[in-house]
C-alpha positions as CSV (number, residue, x, y, z in Angstrom):
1,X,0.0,0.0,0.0
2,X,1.3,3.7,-1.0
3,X,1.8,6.2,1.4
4,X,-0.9,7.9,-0.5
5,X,-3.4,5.2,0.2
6,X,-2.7,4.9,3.7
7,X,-3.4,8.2,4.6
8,X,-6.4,8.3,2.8
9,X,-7.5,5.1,4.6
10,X,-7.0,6.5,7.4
11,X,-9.3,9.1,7.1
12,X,-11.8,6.6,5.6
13,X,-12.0,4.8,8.8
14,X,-12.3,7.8,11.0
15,X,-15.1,8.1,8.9
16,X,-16.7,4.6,9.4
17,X,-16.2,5.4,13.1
18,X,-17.6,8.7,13.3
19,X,-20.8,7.8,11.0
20,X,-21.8,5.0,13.0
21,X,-21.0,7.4,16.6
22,X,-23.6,9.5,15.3
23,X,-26.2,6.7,14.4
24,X,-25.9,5.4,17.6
25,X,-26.6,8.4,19.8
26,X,-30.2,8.0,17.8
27,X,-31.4,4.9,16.2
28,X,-31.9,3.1,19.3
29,X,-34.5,5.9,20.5
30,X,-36.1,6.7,17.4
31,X,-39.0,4.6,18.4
32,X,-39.4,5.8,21.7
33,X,-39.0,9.7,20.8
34,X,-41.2,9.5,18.0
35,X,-44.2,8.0,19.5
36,X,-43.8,9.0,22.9
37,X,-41.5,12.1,23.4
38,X,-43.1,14.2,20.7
39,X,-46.4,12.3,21.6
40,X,-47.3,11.5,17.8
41,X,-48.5,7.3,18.6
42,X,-46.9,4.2,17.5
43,X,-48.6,4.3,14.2
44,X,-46.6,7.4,13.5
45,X,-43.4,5.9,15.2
46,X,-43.9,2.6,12.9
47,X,-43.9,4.5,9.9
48,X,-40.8,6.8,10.6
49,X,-39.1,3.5,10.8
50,X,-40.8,1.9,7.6
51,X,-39.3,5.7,5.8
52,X,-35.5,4.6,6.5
53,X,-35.8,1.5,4.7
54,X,-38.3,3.2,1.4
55,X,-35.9,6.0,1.4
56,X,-32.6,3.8,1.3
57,X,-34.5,1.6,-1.7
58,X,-35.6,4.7,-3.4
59,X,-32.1,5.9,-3.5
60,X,-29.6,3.0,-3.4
61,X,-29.9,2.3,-7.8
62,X,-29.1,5.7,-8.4
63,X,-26.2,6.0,-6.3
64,X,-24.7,3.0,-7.9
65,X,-24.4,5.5,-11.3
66,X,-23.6,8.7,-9.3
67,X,-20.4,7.1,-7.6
68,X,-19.8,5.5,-11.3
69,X,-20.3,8.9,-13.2
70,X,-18.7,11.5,-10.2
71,X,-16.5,8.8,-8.0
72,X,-17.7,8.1,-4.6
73,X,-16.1,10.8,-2.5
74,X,-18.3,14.1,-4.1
75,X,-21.8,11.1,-3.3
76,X,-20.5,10.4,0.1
77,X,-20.3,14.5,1.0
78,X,-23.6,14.8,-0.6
79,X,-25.2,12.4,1.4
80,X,-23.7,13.1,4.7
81,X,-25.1,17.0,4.2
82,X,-28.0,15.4,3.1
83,X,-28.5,13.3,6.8
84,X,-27.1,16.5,8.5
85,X,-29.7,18.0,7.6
86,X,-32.2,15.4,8.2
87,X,-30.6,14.5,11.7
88,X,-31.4,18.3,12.7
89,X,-34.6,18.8,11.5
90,X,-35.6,15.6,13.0
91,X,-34.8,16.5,16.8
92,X,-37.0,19.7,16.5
93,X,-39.7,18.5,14.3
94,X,-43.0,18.2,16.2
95,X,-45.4,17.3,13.4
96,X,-46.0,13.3,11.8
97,X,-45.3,15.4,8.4
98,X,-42.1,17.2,9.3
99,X,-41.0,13.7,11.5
100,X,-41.4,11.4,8.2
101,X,-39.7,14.3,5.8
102,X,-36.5,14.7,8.0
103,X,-36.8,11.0,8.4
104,X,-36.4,10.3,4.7
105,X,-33.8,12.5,4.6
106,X,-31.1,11.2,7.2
107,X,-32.1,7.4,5.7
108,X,-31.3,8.4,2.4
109,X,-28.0,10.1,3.2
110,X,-27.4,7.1,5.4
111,X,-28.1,4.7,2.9
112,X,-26.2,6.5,0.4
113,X,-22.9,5.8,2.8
114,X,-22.5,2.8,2.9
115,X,-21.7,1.8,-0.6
116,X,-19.8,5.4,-1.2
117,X,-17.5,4.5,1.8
118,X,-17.1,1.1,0.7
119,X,-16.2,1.9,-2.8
120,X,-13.6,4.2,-1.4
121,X,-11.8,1.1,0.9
122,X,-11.5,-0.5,-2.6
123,X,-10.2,2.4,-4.4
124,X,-7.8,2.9,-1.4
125,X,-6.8,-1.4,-1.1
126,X,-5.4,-3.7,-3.1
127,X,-6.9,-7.4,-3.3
128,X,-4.1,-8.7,-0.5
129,X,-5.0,-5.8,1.9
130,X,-8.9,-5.2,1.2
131,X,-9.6,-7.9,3.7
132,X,-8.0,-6.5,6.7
133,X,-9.8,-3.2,5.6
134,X,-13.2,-4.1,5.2
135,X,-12.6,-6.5,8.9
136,X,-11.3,-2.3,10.1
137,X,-14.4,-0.9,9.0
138,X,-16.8,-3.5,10.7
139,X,-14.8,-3.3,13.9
140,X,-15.0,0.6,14.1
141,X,-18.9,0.7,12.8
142,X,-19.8,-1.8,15.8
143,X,-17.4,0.2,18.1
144,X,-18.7,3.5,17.3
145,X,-22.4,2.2,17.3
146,X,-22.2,0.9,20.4
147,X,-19.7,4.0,22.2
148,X,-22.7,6.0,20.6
149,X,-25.8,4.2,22.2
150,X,-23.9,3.9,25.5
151,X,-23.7,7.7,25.6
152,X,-27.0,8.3,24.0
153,X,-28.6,6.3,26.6
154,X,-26.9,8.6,29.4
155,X,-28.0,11.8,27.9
156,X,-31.2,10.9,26.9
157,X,-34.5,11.7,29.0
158,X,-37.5,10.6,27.8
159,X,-39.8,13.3,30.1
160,X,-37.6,16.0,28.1
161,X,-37.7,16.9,24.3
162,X,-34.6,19.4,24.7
163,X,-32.7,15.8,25.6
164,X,-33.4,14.1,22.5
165,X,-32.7,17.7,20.2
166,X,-29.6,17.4,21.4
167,X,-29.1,14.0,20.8
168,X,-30.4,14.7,17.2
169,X,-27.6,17.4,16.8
170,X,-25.0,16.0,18.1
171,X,-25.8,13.4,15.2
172,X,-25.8,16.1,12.8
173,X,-22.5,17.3,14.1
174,X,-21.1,14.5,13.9
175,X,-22.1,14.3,10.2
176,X,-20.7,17.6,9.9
177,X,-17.5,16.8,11.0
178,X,-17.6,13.8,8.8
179,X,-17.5,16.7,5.9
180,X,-14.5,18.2,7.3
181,X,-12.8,15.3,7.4
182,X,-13.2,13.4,4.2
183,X,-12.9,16.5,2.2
184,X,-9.1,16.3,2.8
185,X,-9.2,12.6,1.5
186,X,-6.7,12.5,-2.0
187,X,-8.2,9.4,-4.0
188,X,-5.7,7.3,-5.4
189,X,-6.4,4.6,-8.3
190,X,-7.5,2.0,-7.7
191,X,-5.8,-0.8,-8.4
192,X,-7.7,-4.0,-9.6
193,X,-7.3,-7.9,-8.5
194,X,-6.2,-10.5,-11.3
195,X,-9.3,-11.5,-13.7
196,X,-11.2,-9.2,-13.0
197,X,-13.6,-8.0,-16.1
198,X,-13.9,-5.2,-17.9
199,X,-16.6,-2.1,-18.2
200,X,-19.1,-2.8,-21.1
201,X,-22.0,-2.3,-21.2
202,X,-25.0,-0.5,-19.4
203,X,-24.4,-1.0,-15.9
204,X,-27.2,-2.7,-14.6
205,X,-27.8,-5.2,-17.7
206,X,-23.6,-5.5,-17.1
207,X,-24.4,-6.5,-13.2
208,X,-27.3,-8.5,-13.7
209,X,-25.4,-10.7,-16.6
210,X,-22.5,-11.6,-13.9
211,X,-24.1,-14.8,-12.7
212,X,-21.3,-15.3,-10.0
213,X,-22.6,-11.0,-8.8
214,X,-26.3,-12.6,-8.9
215,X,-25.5,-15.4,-6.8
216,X,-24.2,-13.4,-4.7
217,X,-26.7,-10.8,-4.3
218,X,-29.1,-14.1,-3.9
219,X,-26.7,-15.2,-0.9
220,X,-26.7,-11.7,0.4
221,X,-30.1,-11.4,0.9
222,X,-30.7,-14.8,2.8
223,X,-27.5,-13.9,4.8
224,X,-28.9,-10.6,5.9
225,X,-32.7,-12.1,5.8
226,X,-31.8,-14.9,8.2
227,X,-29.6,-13.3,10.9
228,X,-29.7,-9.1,10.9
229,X,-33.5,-8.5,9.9
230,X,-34.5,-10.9,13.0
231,X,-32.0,-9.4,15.4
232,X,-34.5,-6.7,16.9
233,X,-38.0,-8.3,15.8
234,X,-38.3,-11.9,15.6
235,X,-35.8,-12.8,17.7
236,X,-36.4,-10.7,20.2
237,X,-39.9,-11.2,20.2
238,X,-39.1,-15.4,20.5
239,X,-37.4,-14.7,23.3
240,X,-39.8,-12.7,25.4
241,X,-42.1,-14.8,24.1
242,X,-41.0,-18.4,24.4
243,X,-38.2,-18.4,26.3
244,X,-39.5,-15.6,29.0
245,X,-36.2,-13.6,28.3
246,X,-36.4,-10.4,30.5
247,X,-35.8,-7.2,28.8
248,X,-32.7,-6.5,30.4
249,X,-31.1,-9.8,29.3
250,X,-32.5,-9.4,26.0
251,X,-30.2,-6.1,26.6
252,X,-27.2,-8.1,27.1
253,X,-28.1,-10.6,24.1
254,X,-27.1,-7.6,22.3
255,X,-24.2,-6.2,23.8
256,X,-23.0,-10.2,23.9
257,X,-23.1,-10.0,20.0
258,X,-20.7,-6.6,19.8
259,X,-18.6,-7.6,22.2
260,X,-18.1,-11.1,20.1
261,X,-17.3,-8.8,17.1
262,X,-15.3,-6.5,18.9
263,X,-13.1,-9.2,20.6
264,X,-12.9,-11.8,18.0
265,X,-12.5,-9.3,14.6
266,X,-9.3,-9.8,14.1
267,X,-8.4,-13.1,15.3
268,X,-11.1,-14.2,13.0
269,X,-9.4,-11.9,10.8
270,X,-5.9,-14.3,10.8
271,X,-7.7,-17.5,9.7
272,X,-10.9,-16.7,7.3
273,X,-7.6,-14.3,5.3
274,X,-6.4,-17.5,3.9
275,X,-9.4,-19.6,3.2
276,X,-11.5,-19.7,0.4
277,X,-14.2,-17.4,0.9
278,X,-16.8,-19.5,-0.6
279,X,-15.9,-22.0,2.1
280,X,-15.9,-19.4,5.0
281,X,-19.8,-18.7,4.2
282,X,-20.6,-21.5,3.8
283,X,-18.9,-22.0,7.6
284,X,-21.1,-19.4,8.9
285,X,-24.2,-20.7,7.6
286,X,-23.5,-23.8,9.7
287,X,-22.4,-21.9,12.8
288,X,-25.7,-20.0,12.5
289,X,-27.3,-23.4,12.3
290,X,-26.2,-23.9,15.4
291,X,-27.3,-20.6,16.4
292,X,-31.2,-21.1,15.3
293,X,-30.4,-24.9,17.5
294,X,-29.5,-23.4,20.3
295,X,-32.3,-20.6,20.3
296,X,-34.8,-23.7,19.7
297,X,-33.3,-25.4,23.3
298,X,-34.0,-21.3,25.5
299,X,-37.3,-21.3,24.0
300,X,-38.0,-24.7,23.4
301,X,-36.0,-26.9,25.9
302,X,-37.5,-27.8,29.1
303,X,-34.2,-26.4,31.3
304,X,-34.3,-23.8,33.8
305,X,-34.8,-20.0,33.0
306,X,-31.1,-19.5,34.2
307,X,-30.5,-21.7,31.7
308,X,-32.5,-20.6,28.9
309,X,-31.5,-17.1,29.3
310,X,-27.9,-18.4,28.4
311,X,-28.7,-20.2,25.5
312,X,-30.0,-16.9,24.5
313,X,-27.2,-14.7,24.8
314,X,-25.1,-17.6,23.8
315,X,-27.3,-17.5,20.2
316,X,-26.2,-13.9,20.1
317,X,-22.7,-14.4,20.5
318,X,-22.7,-17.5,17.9
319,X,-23.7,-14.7,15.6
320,X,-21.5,-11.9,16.4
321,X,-19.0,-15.1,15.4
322,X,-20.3,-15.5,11.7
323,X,-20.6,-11.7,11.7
324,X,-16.6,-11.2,12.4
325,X,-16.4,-13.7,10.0
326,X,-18.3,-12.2,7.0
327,X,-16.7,-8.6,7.2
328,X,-13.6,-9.8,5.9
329,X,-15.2,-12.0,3.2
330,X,-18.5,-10.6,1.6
331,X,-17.9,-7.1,1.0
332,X,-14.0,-7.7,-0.6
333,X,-15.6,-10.3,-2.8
334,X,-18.3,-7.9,-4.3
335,X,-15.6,-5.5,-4.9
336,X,-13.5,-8.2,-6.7
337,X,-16.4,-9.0,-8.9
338,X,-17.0,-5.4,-10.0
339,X,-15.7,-4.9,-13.7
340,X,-13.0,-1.8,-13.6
341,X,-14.7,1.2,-12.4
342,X,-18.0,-0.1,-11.7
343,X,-16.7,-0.7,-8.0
344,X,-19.8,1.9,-6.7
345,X,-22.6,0.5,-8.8
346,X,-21.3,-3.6,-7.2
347,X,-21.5,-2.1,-3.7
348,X,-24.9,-0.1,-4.2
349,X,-26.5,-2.9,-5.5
350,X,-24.9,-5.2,-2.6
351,X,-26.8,-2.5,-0.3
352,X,-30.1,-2.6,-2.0
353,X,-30.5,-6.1,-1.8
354,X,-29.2,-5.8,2.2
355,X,-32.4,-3.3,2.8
356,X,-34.4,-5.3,0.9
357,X,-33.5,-8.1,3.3
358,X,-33.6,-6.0,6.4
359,X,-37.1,-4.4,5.3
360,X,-38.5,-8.2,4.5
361,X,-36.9,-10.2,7.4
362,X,-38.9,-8.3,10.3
363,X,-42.3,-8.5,9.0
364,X,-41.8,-12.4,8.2
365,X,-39.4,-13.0,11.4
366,X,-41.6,-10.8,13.9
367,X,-45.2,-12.8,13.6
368,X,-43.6,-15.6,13.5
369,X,-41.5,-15.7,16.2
370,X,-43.7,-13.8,18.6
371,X,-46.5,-16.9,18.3
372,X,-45.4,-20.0,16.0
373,X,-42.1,-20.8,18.1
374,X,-41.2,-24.3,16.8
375,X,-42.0,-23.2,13.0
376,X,-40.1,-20.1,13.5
377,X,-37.1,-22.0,14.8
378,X,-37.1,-24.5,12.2
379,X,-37.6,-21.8,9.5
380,X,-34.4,-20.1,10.3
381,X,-32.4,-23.2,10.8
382,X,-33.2,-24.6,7.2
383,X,-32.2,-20.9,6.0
384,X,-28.8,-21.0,7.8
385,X,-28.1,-24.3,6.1
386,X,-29.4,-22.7,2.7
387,X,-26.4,-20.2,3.3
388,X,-24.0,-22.9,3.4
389,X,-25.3,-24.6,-0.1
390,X,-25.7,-21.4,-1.5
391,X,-22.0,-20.3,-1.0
392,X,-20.5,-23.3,-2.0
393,X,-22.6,-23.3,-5.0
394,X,-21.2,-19.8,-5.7
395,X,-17.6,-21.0,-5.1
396,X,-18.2,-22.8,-8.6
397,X,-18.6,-19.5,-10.0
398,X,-15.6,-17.6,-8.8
399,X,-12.2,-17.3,-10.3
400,X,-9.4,-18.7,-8.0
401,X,-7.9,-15.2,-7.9
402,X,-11.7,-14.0,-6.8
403,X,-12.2,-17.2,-3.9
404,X,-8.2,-17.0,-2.9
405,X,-6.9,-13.6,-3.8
406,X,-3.7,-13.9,-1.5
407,X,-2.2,-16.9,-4.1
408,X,-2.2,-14.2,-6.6
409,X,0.8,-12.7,-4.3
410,X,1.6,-16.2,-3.0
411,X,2.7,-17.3,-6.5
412,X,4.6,-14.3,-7.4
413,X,6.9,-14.8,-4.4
414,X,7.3,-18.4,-5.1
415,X,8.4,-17.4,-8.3
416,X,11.1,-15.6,-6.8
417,X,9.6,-12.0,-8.4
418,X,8.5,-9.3,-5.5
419,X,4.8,-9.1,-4.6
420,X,2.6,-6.9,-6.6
421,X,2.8,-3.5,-5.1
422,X,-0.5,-1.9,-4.1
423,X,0.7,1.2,-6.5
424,X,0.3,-1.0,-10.0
């Protein structure tokens, strides 16, 4: 890696770390300050929340072209002004109107993002580094949600509006600063992994005829479908449900899974980096088997509540496992399947089909698991296991440079030559 492209990294993962601060002073409340701080009913509340994921769909294919067409830092300021000012007008808003229109404008700037961010770590890596990147980035967006909601949840005061405004513009500040920061960024080129194809045609005819890209997205979906869109609804609601898990241990569930990712990111990091990646999803699939099994035995099992309440942080934490694992794995291997310079329209469509998962997963997950317990259980299970034959069915697919990037360097060592230099 240049000097270049480590500074600018650098800067890129202050930025993961600061956009995720900011969410996490807020998204945890939004429910709570919508329909109960500002008085404006769940109905309202439920509809702010349903606004994220519509704007983020709305948005996502046509940021795809704009990082394409304008290169993703000029989309990534845009759309952190863009949530500024939704962030700000959302913590003094006082109407359902003016609630949903500042709502649609922070989740479209936050959607927005994602893939701009992303596109940058692949711009700013090479294919033996972009692992360790992406596994940075996950780290620091679970690190700085979590430093955020921690602090949030001391400020906050749910008998005072003034609490949650300045909760809401500390967000925006923190947005804000974002601008400041990633304005210095210098772009290098990017360089591109080994077989990787070339820009053609129109992009999304391009995309869609990439059968190893569709398989992907396929696997994305059930990946996000089967393990983040039940995090906070059906899984949740299973275990209040079924396995009469308190809400303070459904509390530490959730801290359980960051403080997996946190600890085990990069000593996940140091054996999925040298593994085909095909074979480490299909890994996680079966650890989240094992998951859903053990979420069966809290809810299901006839042990103790002691007991059950274990199992159910324990399901958490198996999670937070497959999680560290993915970072390092999914996101490098869309990047490697973009064609040259279609890097931004890969990773938006990556993100559109992860809302589309995160907006399907809790209206299936949450019925289900608040009242059909067994069926829910078994559901998920046979899902995890679809993960595993869906990956290995895409490892047929990928190029050995795309499934095992680091022989690319491997062999050039071997053959007594130095290892490609990030700068090529």
């Amino acid at each position: 890696m240049t000097r270049a492209m480590g500074a600018a990294m650098r800067r890129i993962h202050v930025g993961n770390a600061l956009s995720a601060f900011g969410l996490g002073f807020t998204v945890p409340y939004l429910y709570v300050y919508v329909a109960q701080v500002r008085g404006l009913g769940a109905m309202t509340a439920g509809l702010v929340l349903a606004v994220f994921a519509v704007a983020a769909l709305v948005v996502l294919p046509f940021a795809g072209r704009a990082i394409v067409r304008r290169g993703p830092l000029p989309v990534l300021l845009a759309a952190l002004l863009t949530a500024a000012v939704g962030a700000l007008t959302l913590g003094i808003s006082g109407s359902s109107a003016a609630v949903l229109a500042s709502a649609s404008l922070l989740g479209a700037g936050q959607a927005v993002m994602q893939p701009a961010l992303a596109t940058m770590i692949v711009d700013c890596s090479s294919a033996e580094t972009r692992s360790r990147a992406f596994a940075m980035q996950f780290f620091l967006q679970n690190l700085g949600l979590g430093v955020g909601g921690l602090i949030g949840g001391h400020l906050v005061d749910t008998t005072s509006a003034a609490s949650f405004t300045l909760l809401f513009a500390i967000e925006a500040a923190m947005f804000l600063l974002l601008v400041v920061v990633m304005a210095t960024v210098r772009m290098p080129h990017a360089p591109r992994i080994e077989g990787a194809p070339a820009a053609g045609r129109s992009s999304w005819k391009q995309l869609l005829g990439n059968r190893a890209m569709v398989q992907l997205c396929v696997l994305g979906f059930v990946l996000f479908f089967a393990c983040y869109g039940q995090f906070e609804s059906g899984l949740s609601a299973y275990g209040v449900e079924a396995a009469g898990i308190s809400t303070s241990a459904l509390g530490t569930a959730l801290a359980a899974n960051t403080l997996m990712i946190v600890v085990a990111q990069f000593a996940v990091l140091r054996f999925v980096e040298r593994r085909r990646r095909s074979r480490v999803i299909a890994a996680v699939g079966l650890i989240w088997a094992v998951a859903w099994a053990v979420a069966g035995y809290a809810g299901l099992g006839h042990g103790s509540q002691e007991m059950a309440t274990a199992a159910f942080v324990s399901t958490y934490a198996l999670f937070g496992l497959g999680e560290a694992m993915l970072s390092p794995t999914v996101a490098p291997l869309v990047a490697d399947l973009a064609p040259e310079g279609m890097a931004g329209q890969y990773n938006s469509a990556f993100a559109l089909v992860k809302q589309l998962a995160l907006a399907v997963g809790p209206a299936v997950g949450g019925p289900l698991g608040a009242s059909l317990h067994a069926p829910y259980i078994v559901a998920f299970l046979v899902f995890s296991l679809g993960i595993t034959i869906l990956a290995v069915r895409l490892g047929r697919q990928l190029t050995e440079a795309q499934d095992q990037p680091w022989l690319a360097k491997s062999r050039v060592v071997a053959r007594g030559g130095a290892p490609v230099s990030a700068d090529v």
